[in-house]
C-alpha positions as CSV (number, residue, x, y, z in Angstrom):
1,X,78.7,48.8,-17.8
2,X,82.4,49.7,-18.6
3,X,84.3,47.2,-20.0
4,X,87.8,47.1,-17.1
5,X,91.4,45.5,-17.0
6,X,91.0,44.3,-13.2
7,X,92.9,46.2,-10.6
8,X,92.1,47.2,-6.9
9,X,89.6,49.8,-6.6
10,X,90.9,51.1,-4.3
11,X,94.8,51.1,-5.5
12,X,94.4,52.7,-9.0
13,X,96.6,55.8,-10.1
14,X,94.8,56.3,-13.3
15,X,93.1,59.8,-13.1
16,X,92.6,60.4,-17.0
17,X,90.1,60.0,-15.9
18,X,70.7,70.9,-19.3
19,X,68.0,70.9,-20.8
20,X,66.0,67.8,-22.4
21,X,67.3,65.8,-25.0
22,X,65.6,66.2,-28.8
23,X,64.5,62.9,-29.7
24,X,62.7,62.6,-33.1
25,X,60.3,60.0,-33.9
26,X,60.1,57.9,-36.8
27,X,57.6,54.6,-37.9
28,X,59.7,52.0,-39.3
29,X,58.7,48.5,-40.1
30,X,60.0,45.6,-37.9
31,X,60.1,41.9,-37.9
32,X,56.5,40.5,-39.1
33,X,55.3,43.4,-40.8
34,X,54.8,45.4,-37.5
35,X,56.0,48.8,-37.3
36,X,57.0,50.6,-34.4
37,X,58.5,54.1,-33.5
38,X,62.5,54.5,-34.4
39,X,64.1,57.3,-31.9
40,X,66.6,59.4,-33.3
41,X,68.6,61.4,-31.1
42,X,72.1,63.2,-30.1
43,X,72.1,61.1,-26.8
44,X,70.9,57.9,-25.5
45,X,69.6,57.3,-21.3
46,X,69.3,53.9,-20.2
47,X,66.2,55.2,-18.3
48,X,64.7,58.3,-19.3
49,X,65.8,61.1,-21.4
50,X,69.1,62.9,-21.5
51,X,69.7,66.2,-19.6
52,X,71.9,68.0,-22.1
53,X,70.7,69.3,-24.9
54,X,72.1,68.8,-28.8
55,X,75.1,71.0,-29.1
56,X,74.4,72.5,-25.3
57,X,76.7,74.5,-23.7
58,X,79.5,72.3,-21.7
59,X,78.3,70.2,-18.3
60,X,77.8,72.9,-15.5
61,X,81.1,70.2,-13.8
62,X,83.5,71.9,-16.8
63,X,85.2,75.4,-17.5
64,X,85.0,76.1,-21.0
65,X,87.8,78.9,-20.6
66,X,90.2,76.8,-18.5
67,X,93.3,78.0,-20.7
68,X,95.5,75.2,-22.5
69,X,98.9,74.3,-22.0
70,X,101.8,73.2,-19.3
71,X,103.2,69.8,-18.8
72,X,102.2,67.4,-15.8
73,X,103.7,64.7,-14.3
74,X,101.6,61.6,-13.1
75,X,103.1,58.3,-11.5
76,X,102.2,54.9,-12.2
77,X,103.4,51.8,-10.3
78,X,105.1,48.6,-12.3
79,X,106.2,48.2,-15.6
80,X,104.7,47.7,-19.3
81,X,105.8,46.2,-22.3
82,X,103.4,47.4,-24.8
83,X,101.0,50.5,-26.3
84,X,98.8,47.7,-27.5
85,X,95.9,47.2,-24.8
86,X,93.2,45.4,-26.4
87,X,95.1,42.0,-26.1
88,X,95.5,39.6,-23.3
89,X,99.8,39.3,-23.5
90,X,99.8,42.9,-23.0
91,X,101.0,44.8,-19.8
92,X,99.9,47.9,-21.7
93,X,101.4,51.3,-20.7
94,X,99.1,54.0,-18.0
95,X,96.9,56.3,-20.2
96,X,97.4,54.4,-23.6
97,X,93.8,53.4,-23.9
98,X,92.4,56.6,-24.1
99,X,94.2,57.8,-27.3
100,X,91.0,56.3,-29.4
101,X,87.8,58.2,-29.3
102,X,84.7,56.3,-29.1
103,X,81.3,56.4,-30.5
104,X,79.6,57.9,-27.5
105,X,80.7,60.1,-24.6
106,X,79.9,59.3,-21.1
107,X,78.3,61.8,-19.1
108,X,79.7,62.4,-15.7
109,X,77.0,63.8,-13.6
110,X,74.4,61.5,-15.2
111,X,73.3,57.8,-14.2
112,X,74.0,55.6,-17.4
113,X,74.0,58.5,-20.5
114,X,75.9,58.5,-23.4
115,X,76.0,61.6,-25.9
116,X,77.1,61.3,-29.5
117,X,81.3,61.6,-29.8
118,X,82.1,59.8,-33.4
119,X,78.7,59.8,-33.8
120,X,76.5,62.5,-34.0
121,X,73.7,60.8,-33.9
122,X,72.1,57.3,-32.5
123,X,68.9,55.4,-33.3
124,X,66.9,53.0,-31.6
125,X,63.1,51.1,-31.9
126,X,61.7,51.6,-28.9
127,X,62.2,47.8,-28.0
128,X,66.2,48.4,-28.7
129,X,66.4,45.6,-31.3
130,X,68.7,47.5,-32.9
131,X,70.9,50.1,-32.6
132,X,72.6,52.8,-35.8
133,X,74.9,55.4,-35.3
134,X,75.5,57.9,-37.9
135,X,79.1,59.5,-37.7
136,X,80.2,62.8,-38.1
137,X,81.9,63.8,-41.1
138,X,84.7,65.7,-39.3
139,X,86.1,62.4,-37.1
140,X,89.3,62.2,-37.8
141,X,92.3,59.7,-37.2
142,X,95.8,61.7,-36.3
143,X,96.9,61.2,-39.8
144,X,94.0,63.0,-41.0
145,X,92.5,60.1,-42.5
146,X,88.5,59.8,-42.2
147,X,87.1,57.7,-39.8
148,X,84.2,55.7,-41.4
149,X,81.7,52.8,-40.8
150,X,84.7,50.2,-42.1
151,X,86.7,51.0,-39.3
152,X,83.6,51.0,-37.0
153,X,82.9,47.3,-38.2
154,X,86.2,46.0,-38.1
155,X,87.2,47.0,-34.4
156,X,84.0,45.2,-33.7
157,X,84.5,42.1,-34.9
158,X,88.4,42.1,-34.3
159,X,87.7,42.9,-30.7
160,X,85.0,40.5,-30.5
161,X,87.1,37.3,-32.7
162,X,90.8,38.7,-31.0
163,X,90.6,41.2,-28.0
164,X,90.5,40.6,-24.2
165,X,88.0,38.4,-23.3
166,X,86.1,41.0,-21.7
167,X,84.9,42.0,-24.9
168,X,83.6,38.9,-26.1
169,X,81.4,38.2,-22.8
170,X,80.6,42.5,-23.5
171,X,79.3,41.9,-27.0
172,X,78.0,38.8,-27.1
173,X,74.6,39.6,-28.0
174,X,75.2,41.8,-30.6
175,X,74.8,39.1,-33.4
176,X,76.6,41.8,-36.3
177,X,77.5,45.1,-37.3
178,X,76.3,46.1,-40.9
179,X,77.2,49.4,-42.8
180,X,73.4,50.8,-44.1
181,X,74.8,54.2,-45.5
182,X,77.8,56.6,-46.3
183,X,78.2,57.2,-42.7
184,X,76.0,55.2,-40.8
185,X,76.4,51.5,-39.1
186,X,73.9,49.3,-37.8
187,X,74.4,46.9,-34.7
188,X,71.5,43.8,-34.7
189,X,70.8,42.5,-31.1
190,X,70.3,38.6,-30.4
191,X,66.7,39.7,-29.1
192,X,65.7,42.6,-27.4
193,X,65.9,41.9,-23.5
194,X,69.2,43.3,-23.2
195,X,68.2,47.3,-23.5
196,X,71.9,48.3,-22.1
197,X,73.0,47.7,-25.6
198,X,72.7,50.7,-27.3
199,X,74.8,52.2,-24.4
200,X,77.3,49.5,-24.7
201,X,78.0,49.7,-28.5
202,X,78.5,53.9,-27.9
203,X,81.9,52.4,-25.3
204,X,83.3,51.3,-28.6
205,X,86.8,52.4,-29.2
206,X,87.3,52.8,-33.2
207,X,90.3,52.2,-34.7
208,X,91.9,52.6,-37.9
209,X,91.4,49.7,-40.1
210,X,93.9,50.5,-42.8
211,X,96.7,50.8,-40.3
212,X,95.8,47.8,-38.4
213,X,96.1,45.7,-42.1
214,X,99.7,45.4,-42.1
215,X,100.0,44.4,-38.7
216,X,98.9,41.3,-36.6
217,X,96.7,42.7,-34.1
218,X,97.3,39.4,-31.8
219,X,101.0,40.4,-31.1
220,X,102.2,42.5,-28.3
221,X,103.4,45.9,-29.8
222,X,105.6,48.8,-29.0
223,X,104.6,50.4,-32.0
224,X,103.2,54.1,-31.4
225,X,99.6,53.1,-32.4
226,X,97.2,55.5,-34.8
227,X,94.9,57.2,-32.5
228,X,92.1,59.7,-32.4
229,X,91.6,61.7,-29.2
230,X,93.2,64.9,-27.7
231,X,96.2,63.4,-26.8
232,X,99.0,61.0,-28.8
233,X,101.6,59.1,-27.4
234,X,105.4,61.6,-28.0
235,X,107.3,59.6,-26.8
236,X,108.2,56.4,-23.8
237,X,111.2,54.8,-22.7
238,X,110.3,50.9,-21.8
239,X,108.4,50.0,-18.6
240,X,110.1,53.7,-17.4
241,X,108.0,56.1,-18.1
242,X,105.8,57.5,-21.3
243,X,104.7,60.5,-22.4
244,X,101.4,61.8,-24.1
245,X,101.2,65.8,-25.9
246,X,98.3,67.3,-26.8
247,X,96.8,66.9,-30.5
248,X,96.6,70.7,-31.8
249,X,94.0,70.1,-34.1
250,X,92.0,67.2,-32.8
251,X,88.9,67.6,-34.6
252,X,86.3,66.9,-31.6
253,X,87.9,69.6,-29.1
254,X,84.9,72.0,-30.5
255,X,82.2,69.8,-29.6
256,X,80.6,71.2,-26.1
257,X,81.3,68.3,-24.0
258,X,84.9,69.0,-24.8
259,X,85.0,72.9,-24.1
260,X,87.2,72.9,-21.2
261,X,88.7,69.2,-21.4
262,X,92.2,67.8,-21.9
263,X,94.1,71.5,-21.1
264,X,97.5,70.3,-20.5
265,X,99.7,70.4,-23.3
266,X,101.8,67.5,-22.3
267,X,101.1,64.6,-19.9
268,X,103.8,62.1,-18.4
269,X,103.6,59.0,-16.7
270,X,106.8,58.1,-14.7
271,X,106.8,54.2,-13.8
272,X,108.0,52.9,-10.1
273,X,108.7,49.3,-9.0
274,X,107.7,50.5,-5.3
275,X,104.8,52.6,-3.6
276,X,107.1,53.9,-1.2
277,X,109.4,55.1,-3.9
278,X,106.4,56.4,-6.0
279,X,105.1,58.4,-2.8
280,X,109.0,60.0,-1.8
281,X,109.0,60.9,-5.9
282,X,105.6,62.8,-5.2
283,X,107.5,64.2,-2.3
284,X,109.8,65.7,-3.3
285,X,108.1,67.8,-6.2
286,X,109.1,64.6,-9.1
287,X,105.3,63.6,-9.6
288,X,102.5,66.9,-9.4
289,X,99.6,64.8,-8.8
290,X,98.5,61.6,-6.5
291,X,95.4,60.4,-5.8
292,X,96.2,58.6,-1.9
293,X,94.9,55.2,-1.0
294,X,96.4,54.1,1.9
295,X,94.8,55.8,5.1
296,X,97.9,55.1,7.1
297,X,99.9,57.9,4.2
298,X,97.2,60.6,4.2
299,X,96.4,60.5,8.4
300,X,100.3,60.4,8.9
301,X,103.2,60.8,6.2
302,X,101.3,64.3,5.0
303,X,103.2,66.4,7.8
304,X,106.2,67.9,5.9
305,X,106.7,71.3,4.8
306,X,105.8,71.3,1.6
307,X,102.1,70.9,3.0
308,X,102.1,73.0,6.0
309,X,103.3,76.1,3.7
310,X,101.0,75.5,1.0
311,X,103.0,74.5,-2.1
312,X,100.7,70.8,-1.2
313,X,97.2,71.2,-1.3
314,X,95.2,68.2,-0.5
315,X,91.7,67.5,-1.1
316,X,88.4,65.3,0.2
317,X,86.3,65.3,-2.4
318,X,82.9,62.9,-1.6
319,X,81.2,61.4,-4.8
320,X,78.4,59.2,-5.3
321,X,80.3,56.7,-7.2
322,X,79.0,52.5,-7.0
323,X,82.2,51.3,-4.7
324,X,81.4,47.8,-5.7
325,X,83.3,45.0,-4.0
326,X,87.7,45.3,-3.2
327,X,87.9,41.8,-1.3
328,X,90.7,39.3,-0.9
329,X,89.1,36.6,-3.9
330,X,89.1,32.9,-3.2
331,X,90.3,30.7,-6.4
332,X,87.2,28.2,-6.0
333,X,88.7,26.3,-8.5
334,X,90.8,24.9,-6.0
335,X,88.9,21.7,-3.9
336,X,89.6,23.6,-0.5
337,X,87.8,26.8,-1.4
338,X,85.1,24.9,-2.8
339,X,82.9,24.4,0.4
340,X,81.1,27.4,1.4
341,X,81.7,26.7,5.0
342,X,85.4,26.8,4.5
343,X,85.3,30.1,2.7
344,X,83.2,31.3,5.6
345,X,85.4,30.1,8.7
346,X,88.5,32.0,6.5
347,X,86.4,35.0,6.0
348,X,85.3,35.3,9.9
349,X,88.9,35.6,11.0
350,X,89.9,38.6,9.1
351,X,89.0,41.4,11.8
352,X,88.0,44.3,10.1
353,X,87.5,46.4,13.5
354,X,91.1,45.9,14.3
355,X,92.5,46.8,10.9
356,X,90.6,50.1,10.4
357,X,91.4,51.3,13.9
358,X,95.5,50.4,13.7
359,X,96.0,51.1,10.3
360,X,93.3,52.8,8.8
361,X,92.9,55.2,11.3
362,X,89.1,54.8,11.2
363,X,88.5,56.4,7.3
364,X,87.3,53.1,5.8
365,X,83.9,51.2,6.1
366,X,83.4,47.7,5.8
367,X,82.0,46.6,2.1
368,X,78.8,44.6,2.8
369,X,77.6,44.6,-0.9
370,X,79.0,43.7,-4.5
371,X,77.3,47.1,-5.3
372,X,78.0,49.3,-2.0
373,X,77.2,53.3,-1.9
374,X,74.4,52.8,-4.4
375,X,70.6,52.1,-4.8
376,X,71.6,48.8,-5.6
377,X,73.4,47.4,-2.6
378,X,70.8,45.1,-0.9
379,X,69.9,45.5,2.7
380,X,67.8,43.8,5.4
381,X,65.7,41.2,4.0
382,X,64.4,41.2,0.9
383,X,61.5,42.9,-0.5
384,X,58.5,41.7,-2.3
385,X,60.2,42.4,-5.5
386,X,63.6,40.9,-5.0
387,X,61.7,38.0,-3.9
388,X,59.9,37.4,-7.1
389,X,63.4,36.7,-8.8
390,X,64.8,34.6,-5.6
391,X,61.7,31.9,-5.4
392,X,61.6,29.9,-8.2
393,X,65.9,29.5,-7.2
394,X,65.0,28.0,-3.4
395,X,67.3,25.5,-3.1
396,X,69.5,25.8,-5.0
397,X,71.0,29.5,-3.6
398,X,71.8,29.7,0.1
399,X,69.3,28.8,2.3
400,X,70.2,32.4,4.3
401,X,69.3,34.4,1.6
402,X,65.4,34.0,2.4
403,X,65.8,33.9,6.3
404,X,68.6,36.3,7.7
405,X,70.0,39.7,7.3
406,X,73.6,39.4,5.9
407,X,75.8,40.7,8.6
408,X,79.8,39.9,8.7
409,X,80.9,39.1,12.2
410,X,82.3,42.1,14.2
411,X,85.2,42.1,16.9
412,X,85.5,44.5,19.6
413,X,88.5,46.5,17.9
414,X,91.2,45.1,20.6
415,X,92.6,42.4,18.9
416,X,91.0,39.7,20.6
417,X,89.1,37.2,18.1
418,X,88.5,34.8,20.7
419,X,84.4,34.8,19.4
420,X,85.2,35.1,15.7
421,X,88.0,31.9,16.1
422,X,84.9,30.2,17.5
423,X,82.5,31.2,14.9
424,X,85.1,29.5,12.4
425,X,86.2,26.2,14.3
426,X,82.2,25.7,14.5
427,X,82.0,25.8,10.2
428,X,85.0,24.5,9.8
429,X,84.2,21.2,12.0
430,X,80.5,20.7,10.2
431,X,82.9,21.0,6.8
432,X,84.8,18.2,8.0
433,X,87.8,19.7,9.3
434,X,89.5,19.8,12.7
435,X,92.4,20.8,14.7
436,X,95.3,18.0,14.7
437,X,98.5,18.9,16.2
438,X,97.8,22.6,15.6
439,X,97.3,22.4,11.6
440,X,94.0,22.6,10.2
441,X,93.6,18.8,8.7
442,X,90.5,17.6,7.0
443,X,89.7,14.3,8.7
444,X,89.1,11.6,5.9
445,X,92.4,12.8,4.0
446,X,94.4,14.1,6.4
447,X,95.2,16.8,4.2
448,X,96.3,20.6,5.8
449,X,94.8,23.6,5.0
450,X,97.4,25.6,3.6
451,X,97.1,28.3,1.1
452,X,99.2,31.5,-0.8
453,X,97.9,34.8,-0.6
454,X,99.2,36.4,-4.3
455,X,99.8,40.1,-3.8
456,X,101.3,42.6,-6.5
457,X,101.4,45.6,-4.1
458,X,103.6,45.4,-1.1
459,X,101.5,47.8,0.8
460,X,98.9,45.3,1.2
461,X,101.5,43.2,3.6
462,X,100.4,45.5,6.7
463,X,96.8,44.2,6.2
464,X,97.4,40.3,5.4
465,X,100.4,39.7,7.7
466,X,97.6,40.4,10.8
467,X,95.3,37.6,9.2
468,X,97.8,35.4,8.6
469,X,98.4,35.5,12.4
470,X,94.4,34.9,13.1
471,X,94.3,32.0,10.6
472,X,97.4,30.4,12.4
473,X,95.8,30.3,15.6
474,X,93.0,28.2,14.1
475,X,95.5,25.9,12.2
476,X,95.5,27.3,8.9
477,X,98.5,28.5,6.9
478,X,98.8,31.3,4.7
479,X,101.6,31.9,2.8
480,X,101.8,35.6,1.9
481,X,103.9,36.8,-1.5
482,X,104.4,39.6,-3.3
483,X,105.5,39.4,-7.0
484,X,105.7,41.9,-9.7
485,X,103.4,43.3,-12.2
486,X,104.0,41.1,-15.3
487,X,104.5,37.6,-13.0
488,X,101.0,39.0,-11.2
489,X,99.2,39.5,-14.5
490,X,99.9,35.6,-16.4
491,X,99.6,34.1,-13.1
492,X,96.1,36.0,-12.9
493,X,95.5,35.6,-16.4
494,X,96.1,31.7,-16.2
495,X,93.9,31.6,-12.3
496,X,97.0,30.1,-11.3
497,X,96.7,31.6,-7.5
498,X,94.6,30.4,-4.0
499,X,93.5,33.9,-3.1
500,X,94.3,37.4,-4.1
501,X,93.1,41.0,-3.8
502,X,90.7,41.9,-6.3
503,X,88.6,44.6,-7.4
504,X,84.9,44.7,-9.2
505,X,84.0,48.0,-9.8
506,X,80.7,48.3,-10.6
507,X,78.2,51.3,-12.9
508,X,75.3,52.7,-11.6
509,X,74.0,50.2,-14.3
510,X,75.1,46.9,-13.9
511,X,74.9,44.6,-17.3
512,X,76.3,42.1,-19.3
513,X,79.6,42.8,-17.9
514,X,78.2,41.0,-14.8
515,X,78.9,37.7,-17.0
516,X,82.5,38.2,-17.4
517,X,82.5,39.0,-13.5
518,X,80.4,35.6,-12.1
519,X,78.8,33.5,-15.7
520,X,79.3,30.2,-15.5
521,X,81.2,30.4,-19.3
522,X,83.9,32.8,-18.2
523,X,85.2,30.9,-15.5
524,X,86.8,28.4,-18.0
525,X,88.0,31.3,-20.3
526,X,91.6,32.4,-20.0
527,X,91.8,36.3,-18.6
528,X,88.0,36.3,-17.7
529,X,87.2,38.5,-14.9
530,X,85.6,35.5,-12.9
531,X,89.1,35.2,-10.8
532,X,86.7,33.5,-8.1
533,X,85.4,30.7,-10.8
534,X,81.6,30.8,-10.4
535,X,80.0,27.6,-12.0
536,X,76.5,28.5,-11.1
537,X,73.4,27.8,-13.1
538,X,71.3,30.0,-10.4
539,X,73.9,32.7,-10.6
540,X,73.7,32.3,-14.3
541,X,69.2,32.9,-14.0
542,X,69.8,36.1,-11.9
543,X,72.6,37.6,-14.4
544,X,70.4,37.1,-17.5
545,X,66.9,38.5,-15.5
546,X,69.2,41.6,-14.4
547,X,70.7,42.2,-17.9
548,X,66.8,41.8,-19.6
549,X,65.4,44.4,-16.7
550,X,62.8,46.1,-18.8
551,X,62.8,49.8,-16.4
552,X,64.7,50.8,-13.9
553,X,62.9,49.4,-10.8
554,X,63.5,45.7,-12.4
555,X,66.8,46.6,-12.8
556,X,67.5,47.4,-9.0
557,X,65.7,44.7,-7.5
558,X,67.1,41.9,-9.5
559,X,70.4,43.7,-8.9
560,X,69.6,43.4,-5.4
561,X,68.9,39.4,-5.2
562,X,71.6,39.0,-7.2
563,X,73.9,40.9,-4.7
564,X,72.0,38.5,-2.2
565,X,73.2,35.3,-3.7
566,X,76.7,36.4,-4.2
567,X,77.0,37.6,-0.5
568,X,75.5,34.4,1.2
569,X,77.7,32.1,-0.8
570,X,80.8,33.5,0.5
571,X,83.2,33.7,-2.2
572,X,85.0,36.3,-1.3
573,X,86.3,38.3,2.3
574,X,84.8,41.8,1.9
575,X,87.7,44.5,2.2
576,X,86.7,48.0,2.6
577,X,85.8,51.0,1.0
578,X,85.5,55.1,1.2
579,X,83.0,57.3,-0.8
580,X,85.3,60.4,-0.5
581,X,88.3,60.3,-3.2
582,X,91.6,61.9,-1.6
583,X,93.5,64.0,-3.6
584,X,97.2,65.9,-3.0
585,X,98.8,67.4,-5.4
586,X,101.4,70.6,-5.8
587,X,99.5,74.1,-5.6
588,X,99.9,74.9,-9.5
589,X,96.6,73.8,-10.7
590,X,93.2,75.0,-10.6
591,X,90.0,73.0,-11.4
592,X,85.7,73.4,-11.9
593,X,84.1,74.9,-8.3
594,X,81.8,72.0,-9.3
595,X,82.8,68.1,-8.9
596,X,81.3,65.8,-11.5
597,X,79.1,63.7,-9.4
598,X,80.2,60.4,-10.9
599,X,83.9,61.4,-11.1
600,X,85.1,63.0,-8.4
601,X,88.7,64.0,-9.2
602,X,87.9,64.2,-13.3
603,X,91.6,65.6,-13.7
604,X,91.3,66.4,-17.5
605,X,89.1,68.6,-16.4
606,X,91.5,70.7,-14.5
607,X,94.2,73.2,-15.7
608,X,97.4,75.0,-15.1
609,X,96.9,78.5,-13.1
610,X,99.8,80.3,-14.4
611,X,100.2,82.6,-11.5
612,X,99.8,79.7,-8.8
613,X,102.5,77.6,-11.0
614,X,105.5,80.7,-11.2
615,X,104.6,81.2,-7.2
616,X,105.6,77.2,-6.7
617,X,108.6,77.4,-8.6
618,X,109.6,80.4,-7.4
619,X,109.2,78.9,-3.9
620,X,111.5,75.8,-5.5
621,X,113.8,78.1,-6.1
């Protein structure tokens, strides 16, 4: 549902991370004369009603007296070159995106809520045609200028016309936004089988029109932007490090999902080229705060004083987040990676068993579905109801779909992949390729099967160096490189690459987003999120049944066969995953006895606890 730059699920540092809703009920007409009943309500549930309350006290995950103040220090790997992140020439600097409220607030321990932020309140026809928010008369820009319906309007259609392409595949069937009083703004739906769209339109970031009018919002920027939200960028020093203070008088920090959020007074992101460097930095007491993704680092490199006394603290909190699907990404664009069987006999020899026992020390699963830890990762065949999407596509998705449980082939652990190399000479050969003085060559060209894994984090060598070596003993080459963040990003951007790590996270409801992620339109658009370059018409059938699911209970089982489809057709080689987020960070905060269920760490949710931070320094000292 939330519209993301891409980035490894696994390897991202960014950790800026009641009772029953009143809902009253109008009649308004509609279309030909027919009228039908107009929802008005502080908060808006994909399926169902809200749990909170209008104006409830703060979710039972927050601590409305958490105290304010203190400075923190977070790291953040690479460079930047710009504060400007709703373009696609920006490498746009860690936190920057979340100095612009939105219309709607996400709840963190619900599936697919939003409550009224800008807006206080949101209306809908019950067949969500439609969708008005009314804004509250307090929302405020930094300058203390107003925010109104023409800036609501104009970061809609400038995102939509000019933003990342994300946005355009994210609003592309809302056919206009319309101002229909002082302070209210109406969004018109292409039809009404998308019902995510009220949801969607409350992700809206609004910015300031008037500032935006003397500035070409298609060029990259260093510019401190006008925001909205508790925090402003103070200050930054290019691609080095930048820093974010607290607004004083940010006029939503009364509202009661923000009693208890956004406590530190001043927030710092310091930049490293190298993980290794970023980790020593956390170390040594530079950074306060890491969230650890390598399982080698947290089973190992976490024996040092600093954690046997104390001053470290390091936590396993479990969450119920979707995992969705990390995975090294074939370019299908490329003829080689074009035949399923190909993409097959590659992903058999990565050996999974091997790699989480030597270098995972056992913490990681395998990922077996695009929407893992959730309701709506398939599983064993499928069901009655999946199978009412999947028919009328038979023949023209994988035959396996309808007849086998999708399984990835297992080793013993030991290093020998003597049965997987098998498993993949077999595909490969019925592809048309064979074994010719030891390279893979395709036997009516003669051509080798060579291809570049693209990597922008040198961490990932340990894994990929081990497949390259199973691939060569089946004749294939793979050239493994590492390049930086800006060379990573155009060459991504342009789906100038073989294969790479990627990351598709995934909502607990899955919508038009899934369009940018596999629709047959984004793979020929520039910065898309379909890095694999799915051209599928059937793929296409299950993304527009899934985004028109009219309850719940539609919405998982087309989830499901689409899942299916996407596993059987091999695009990508499944990495892993872990439904427990690993946290260290120096023993001078405290945070909620309760996690968020849908956001584990939720660090602007924690606070500084004055006594534990003069203890640490003392202890510096």
């Amino acid at each position: 549902m939330a519209i993301k730059r891409r980035g490894l699920l696994l390897g991202s540092t960014a950790l800026w991370l009641g009772a029953p809703a009143i809902v009253r009920a109008q009649t308004q007409p509609q279309g030909q004369g027919a009228s039908q009943k107009i929802n008005v309500s502080h908060g808006f549930a994909m399926h169902g009603a809200p749990k909170y309350a209008a104006d409830a006290g703060p979710p039972d995950y927050l601590n409305p007296n958490a105290p304010k103040g203190g400075s923190v220090r977070l790291g953040a790997r690479g460079t930047f070159d710009s504060l400007h992140p709703f373009i696609i020439k920006s490498v746009p600097a860690a936190g920057v995106s979340a100095i612009w409220d939105t219309l709607c607030w996400n709840s963190r321990d619900e599936a697919s809520t939003e409550y009224g932020l800008i807006a206080e309140s949101i209306e809908w026809p019950e067949d969500r045609s439609w969708a008005a928010f009314t804004l509250r008369p307090q929302a405020r820009f930094h300058d203390g200028s107003p925010i109104t319906v023409e800036d609501v309007i104009w970061t809609f259609d400038t995102l939509k016309a000019k933003g990342l392409p994300n946005y355009a595949f994210y609003y592309g069937d809302v056919l206009k936004a319309e101002k229909v009083g002082d302070r209210k703004v109406m969004f018109t739906f292409r039809d009404n089988t998308n019902k995510e769209l009220p949801l969607i339109i409350g992700q809206l970031p609004v910015l300031p029109s008037k500032w935006w009018a003397t500035r070409d919002f298609e060029k990259v920027s260093l510019e401190i932007p006008l925001g909205s939200s508790a925090y402003k960028v103070d200050s930054f020093d290019v691609g080095r490090s930048i820093t974010y203070r607290r607004v004083e008088d940010w006029w939503a920090k009364d509202l009661w999902m923000n009693r208890g959020r956004n406590n530190f007074e001043v927030m710092r992101y310091e930049y490293y080229r190298d993980v290794t460097v970023q980790f020593e930095a956390f170390k040594a007491g530079e950074i306060d705060l890491r969230q650890e993704n390598i399982a080698r680092n947290w089973a190992t490199a976490y024996d040092i004083p600093a954690v046997r006394d104390g001053r470290i603290q390091r936590a396993e909190i479990p969450h119920e987040l979707p995992t969705g699907m990390q995975c090294f990404a074939f370019n299908t664009r490329r003829d080689f990676f074009k035949d399923k069987r190909v993409r097959e006999a590659i992903s058999t020899m990565f050996d999974f068993a091997w790699t989480n026992k030597n270098l995972f020390y056992g913490m990681y699963k395998r990922n077996i579905s695009f929407f893992g830890n959730s309701e709506l990762a398939s599983s064993g065949l499928p069901t009655a109801a999946e199978l009412k999407y999947l028919e009328p596509l038979r023949g023209k998705i994988p035959d396996e779909v309808f007849t086998k449980e999708f399984k990835l082939p297992e080793s013993d652990g030991t290093g020998n992949v003597r049965d997987l190399a098998r498993r993949a000479l077999s595909l490969l050969k019925e592809a048309g390729w064979e074994v010719k003085d030891g390279k893979m060559t395709e036997t009516k060209t003669g051509k080798k099967l060579a291809f570049e894994m693209l990597l922008n984090d040198a961490s990932f060598e340990r894994v990929v160096l081990p497949y390259k070596q199973n691939l060569e003993r089946i004749g294939i080459d793979m050239n493994v490189r590492t390049i930086d963040t800006a060379q990573f990003k155009r060459r991504e951007d342009e789906f100038d690459y073989d294969m790479m790590v990627e990351g598709f996270g995934q909502s607990l409801s899955p919508g038009n987003e899934q369009r940018d992620f596999w629709g047959s339109k984004a793979a020929d658009t520039k910065g898309s999120r379909n890095s694999i370059g799915i051209r599928d018409a059937a793929i296409d059938n299950l993304i527009e049944t899934l985004i028109g699911a009219p309850d719940r209970e539609s919405l998982i089982n087309a989830t499901r066969a689409l899942d299916r489809v996407l596993l059987w057709s091999h695009f990508v080689v499944p990495n892993w995953h872990s439904n427990t987020a690993y946290v260290a960070y120096w023993n001078r905060f405290a945070r909620p006895a309760k996690a968020a269920k849908y956001s584990p760490v939720a660090f602007d949710t924690w606070w500084i606890d004055e006594a534990k931070d003069k203890a640490l320094q003392r202890d510096k000292k």
